[in-house]
C-alpha positions in Angstrom: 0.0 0.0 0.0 1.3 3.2 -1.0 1.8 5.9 1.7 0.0 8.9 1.6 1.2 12.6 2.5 -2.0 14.2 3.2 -2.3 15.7 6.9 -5.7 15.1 7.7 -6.7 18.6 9.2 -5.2 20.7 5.8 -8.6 21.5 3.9 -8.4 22.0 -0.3 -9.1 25.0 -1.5 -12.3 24.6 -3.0 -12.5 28.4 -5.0 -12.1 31.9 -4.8 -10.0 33.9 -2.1 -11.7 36.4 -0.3 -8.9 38.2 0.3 -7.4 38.8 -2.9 -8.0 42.6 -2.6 -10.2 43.8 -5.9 -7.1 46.4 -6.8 -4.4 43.3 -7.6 -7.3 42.0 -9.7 -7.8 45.0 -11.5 -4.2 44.8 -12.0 -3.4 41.9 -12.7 -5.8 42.1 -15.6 -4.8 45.8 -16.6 -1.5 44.6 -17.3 -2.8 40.9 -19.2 -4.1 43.3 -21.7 -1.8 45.5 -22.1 0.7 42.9 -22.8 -1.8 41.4 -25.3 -2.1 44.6 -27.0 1.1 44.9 -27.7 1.9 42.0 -29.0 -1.3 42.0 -31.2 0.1 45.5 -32.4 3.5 44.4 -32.9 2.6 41.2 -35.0 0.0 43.4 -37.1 3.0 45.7 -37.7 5.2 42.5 -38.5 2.7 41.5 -41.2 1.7 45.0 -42.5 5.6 45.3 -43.3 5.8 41.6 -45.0 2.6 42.1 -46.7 4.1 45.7 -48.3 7.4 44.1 -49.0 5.5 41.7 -51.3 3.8 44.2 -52.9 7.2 46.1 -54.1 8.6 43.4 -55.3 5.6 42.7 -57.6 5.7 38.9 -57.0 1.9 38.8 -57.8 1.7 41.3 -61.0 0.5 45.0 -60.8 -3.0 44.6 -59.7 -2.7 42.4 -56.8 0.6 43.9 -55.5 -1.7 47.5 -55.5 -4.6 45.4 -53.4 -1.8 44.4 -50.9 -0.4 47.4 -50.3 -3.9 48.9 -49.4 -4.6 46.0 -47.0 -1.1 46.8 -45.4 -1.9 50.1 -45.2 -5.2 48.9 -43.1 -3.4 46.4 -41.1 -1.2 49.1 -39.7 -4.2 52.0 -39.2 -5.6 48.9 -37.2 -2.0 49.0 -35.3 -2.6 52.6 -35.0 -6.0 52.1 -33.5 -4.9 49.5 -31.0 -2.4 51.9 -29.5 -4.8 54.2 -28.9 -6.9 51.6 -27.0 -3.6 50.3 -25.2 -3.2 54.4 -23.8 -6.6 53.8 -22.4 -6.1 50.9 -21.2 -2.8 51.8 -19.3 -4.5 54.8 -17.9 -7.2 53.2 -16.3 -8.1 52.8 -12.8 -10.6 51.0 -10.4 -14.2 51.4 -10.9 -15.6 52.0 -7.5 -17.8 49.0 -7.1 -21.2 50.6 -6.3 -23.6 49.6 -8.7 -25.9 52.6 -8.7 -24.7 56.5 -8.4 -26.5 58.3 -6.0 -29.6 60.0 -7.0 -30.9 63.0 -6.3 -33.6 63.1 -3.3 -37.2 63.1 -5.1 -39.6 66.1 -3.8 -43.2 65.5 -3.0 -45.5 66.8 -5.9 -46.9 69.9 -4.9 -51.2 69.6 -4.9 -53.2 72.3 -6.7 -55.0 74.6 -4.9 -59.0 74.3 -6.1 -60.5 77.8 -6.5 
């Protein structure tokens, strides 16, 4: 019989920390995406540049080399775009976790007076 290293009062974690604090969340996914997003900008670059080194070399005749210089030109306005999003992304902070803002206090409709 094979011996077993389990002590019998350790319990498994069976799901989410409590204590993980909402900020190193927030973090920890602000910077998953930013990493993402510059890699995904950086390869679209990559490919923009491939794609437009193609074209000048005219491997694929006139017309198609002109069609693949506009789509390079896309891919990297695309790039362009994503660093914009990246900025934003980088820049942002913790929304405050209240679902609701609070409203304004609601006055009692005034009654008309009968003459």
């Amino acid at each position: 019989m094979a011996k077993r290293n389990v002590r019998q009062d350790v319990v498994a974690a069976t799901g989410f920390d409590s204590r993980v604090d909402q900020n190193e969340i927030f973090e920890i996914d602000r910077s998953t995406l930013v990493l993402q997003l510059r890699t995904l900008g950086r390869v679209i670059n990559e490919g923009a540049e491939e794609i437009e080194m193609v074209a000048a070399e005219r491997v694929f005749g006139k017309s198609l080399s002109r069609t693949l210089k506009r789509r390079a030109e896309k891919l990297r306005l695309i790039a362009k775009d994503l660093k914009g999003v990246l900025r934003l992304v980088e820049r942002s902070q913790v929304v405050k976790p209240h679902g609701r803002s609070a409203a304004k206090p609601v006055r009692p409709l005034k009654r008309k007076e009968r003459n």
